[in-house]
N, C-alpha and C positions, 0 to 999 in steps of 0.2 A: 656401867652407865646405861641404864635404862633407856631407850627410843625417844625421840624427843622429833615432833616435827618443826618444819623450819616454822611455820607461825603462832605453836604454842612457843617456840622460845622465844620469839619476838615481843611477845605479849607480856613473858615473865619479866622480861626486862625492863618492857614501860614501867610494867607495875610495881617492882623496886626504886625505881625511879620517883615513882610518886610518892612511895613509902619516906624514902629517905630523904624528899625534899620537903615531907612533912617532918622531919627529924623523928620517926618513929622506929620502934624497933620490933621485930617479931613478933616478941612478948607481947607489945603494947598492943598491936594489931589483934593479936589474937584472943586479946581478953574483952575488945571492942568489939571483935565481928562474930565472938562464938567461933571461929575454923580457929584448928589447933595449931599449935608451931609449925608440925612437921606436914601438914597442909599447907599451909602458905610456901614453906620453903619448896615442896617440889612445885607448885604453881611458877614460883620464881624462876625456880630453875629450868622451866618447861618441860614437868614429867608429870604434868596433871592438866584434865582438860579445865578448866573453869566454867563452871555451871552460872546460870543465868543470874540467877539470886544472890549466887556468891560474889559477882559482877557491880550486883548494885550497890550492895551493902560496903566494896571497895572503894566504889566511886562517892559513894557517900561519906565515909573515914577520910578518905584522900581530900574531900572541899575540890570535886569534880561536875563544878554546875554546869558549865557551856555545854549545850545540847550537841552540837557537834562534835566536841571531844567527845563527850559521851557516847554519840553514834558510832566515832572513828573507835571504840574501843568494844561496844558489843559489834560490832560486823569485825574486829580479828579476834574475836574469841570463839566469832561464829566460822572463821575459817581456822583458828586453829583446832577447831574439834574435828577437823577433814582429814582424809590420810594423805600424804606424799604421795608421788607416783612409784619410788621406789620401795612402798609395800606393796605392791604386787609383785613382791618378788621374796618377802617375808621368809615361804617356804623354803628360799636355797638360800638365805642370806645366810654366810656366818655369823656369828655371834659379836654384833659391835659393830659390824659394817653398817649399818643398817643408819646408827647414830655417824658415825663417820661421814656417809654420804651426804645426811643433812648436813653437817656442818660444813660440808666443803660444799654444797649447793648453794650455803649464805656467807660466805667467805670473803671477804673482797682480794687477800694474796694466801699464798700457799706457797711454803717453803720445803721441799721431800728432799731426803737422800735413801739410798737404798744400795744396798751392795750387791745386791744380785739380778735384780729386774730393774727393767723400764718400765716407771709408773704408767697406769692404766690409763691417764688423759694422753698420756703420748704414743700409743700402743696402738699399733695395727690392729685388727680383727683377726688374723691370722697367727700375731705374736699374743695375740688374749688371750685366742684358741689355747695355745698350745702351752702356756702358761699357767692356764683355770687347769687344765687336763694333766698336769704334774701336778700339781696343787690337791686332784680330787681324783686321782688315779682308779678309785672303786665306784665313782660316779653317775649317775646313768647318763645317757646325751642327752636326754631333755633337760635336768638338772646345768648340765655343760653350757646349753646353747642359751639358756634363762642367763644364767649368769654373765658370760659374755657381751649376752644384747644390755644386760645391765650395764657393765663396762662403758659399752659403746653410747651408753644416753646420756653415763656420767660426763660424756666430752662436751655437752652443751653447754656449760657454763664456762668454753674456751669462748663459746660464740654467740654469746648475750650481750646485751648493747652495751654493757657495762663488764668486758667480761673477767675473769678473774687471772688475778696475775699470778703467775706458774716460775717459780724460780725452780731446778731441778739438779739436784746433783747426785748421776749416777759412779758406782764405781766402774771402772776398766772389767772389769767380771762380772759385770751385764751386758756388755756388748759383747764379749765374747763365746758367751754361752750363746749357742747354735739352738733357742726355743722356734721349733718348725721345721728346720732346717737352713741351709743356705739363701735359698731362695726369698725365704721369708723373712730372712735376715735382713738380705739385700733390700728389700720393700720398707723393712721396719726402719732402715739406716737411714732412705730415702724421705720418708715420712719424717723421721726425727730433726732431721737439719729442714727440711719444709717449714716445720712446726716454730724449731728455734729463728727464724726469721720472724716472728710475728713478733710484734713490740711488745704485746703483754709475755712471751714466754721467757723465759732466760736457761738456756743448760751447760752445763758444765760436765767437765769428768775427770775424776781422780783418776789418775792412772798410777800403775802399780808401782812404777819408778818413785813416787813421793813417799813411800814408805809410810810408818806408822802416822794416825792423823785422829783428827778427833771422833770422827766417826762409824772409828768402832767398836762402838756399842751396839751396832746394830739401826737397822732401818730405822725414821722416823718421819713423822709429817707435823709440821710448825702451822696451827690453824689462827689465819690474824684478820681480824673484822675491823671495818673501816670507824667503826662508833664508839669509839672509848669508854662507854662503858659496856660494852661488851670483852666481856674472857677472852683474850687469846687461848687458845688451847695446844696441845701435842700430843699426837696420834702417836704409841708405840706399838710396834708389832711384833710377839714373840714368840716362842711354840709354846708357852704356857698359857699364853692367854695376851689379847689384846688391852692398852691401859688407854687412858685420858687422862690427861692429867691439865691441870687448872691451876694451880696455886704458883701467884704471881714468880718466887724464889727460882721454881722449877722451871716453868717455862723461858725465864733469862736466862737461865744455865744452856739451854736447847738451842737457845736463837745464840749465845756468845761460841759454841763447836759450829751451828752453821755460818758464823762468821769467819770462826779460824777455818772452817775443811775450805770456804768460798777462797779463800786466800791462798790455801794451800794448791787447789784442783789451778785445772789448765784456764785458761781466760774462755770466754764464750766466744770471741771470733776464731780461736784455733779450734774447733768440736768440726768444722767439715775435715780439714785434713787428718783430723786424727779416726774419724770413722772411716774416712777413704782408706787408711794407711790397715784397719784393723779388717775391712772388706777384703784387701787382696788377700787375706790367708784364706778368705772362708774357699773350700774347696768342695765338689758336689758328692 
């Protein structure tokens, strides 16, 4: 999946929108405006910046006269030709994060399980550290501390005036992996039941006692925007390669295992005493 910023995808989506409330299809667009199929469609999808020309000639197909609309539609074209703030960070991004991090910057909920870490919005700077540094073990520390500070900017969107709702469900073998050491364990436990008191967060934990469950297959992140006609998505993480995946069939399958693991894991008012209980082992 190609890079996508949060206001070229915004834009793509109006502009389907206008398509399809003209009952137009592609084809028809594209033999009207001169841009080929395969133009339009990454426009739509927010993998193209939209040039000025190609703007008007839209709005002219689309029967977009109101001069306001018109304006509200060249000024987010004129911001989505802008970069995010997380390309500057391009250089050490892995391959896919990059799309990732937009999407969960215009998110309104987020659904993650993960069997081995505690996702990165709930993450200490210390449990990032030490996390990013297993992760990139031949890494230089400039690379290291780039990354991190990335982590750490990605938590603003816990604390926007709108901010995003974080359901989380780690396994029992994320808390118990010792990333840091004890100490920072101790910090990150502390942090995490801090966190899970906020109304928008929710966490849960599988523990190992509930045996086989649906999730595992492996990590995943459930990306759900507030505006129906926006894609749901689902972020997978693998050593082969990270996916996206879209297609409505799929992403039900994702959200019906974080249904059953949600049903399966411990309730969210038991998560203090079960990190309290998993704290007394860690030893220095």
């Amino acid at each position: 999946m190609a890079d996508v910023t949060v206001g070229r995808r915004r834009l793509g989506i109006d502009l389907r929108r206008l398509r399809e409330q003209r009952e137009m299809t592609n084809a028809e667009v594209a033999r009207e405006s001169g841009l080929s199929e395969a133009t339009l469609s990454r426009i739509e999808n927010g993998k193209r910046v939209v040039k000025p020309s190609e703007l008007r000639v839209l709005m002219n197909l689309y029967g977009v006269t109101d001069p306001d609309q018109q304006a509200r539609f060249a000024a987010m074209s004129k911001v989505s030709a802008k970069d995010n703030w997380w390309d500057d960070y391009d250089d050490v991004l892995p391959s896919g994060l990059g799309s990732y991090v937009g999407l969960e910057a215009e998110a309104d909920r987020l659904r993650s399980y993960h069997p081995s870490v505690i996702h990165a919005l709930l993450a200490t700077e210390d449990y990032a550290r030490a996390v990013t540094r297993a992760t990139m073990p031949d890494g230089s520390q400039d690379d290291l501390d780039r990354l991190v500070e990335l982590k750490m900017q990605r938590r603003q969107v816990l604390e926007r005036e709108n901010p995003l709702r974080l359901w989380a469900i780690l396994d029992e073998a994320a808390l118990r992996r010792p990333f840091g050491g004890p100490a920072a364990m101790r910090a990150q436990f502390t942090h995490l039941v801090e966190m899970a008191h906020r109304p928008n967060i929710t966490v849960q934990i599988m523990p190992f006692s509930r045996g086989p469950h649906a999730g595992l297959v492996g990590p995943f992140m459930l990306i759900e925007f507030e505006d129906p006609d926006d894609l749901d998505h689902v972020y997978v993480e693998s050593p082969a390669g990270n996916l996206f995946l879209q297609k409505r069939p799929l992403v039900a399958e994702f959200r019906e295992s974080f249904s059953l693991m949600s049903a399966s894991a411990l309730a969210p008012e038991d998560l203090e005493e079960f990190i309290s209980s998993i704290a007394k082992d860690l030893t220095e």
